[in-house]
N, C-alpha and C positions, 0 to 999 in steps of 0.2 A: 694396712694403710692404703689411702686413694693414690693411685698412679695420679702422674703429672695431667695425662691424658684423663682422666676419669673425673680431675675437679676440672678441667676445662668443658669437659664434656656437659657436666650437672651442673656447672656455673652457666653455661653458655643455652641450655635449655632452659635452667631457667630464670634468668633475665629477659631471654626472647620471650617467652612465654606470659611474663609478669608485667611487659612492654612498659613501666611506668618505675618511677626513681625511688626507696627509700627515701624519706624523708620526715624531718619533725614538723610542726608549725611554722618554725623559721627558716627553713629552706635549706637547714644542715643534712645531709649524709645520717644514715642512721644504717644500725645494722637491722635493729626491726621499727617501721614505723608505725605509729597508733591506729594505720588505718590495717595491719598485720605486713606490709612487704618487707621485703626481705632484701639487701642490698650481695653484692658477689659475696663476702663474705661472710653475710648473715645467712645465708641459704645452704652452706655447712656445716652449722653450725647446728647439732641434735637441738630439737626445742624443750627438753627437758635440761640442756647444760644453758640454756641461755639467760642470762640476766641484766637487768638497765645496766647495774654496774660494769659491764662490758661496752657499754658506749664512750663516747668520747676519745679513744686515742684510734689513731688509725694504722690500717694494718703499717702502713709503710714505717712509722717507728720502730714496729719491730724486726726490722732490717739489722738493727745492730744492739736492738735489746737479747740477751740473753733467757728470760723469761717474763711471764706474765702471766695477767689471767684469762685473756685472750688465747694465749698460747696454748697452754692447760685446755680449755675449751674446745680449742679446735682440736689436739692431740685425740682429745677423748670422743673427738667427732670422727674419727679414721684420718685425720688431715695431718702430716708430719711439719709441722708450719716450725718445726724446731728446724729444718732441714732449708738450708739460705736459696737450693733453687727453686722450695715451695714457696717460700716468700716473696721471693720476683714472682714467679706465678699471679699469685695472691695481688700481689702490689698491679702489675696488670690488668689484671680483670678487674680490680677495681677500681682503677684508671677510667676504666669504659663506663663503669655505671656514673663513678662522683664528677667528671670531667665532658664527656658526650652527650649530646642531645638522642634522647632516645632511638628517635630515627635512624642516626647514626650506627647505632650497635650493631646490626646484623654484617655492616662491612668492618666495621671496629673488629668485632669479634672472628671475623672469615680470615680476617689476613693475621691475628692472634692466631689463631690455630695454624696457618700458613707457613706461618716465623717457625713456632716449633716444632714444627712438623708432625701433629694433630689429625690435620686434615689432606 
């Protein structure tokens, strides 16, 4: 499984890297959008375990869901997102992508890594 450090790591390259929001038509959050991007938690998610059926709930519900097919998903992607301090994780980073102005991220994410001690 991805260390703590290792999804901050591959979440944080690449959103910088992607510099633009997941997003649908209507300006929702998306883990993959039509145009291919990838949101924090879509970008760990293996692209053979990925399906539309996976959109719609966000990670942060399953904070206190027990399972899911998100969860299945992401287990089988190296991600323990069964384990609650991958989930704050998770719930963080993606904080930065659905809630900040792109601009934003690179100090978003500097002082994320900061807190945990990351970086």
């Amino acid at each position: 499984m991805l260390s703590p450090k290792d999804i901050y790591e591959r979440v944080s390259s690449h959103l910088l890297m992607q510099r633009a929001v997941s997003e649908d038509d209507n300006g929702s959050c998306r883990l993959r959008s039509p145009e291919g991007r990838k949101c924090a938690i879509g970008s760990l998610l293996r692209d053979d375990l990925y399906q539309p059926a996976l959109e719609g709930v966000g990670i942060s519900y399953y904070r206190h869901a027990q399972d899911g097919d998100l969860l299945r998903a992401l287990f089988a992607s190296n991600v323990n997102a069964y384990d609650p301090n991958i989930i704050d994780l998770l719930i963080e980073l993606e904080q930065v992508h659905d809630d900040s102005d792109v601009t934003e991220w690179p100090h978003l994410l500097a002082a994320l890594g900061r807190r945990h001690a990351f970086v």
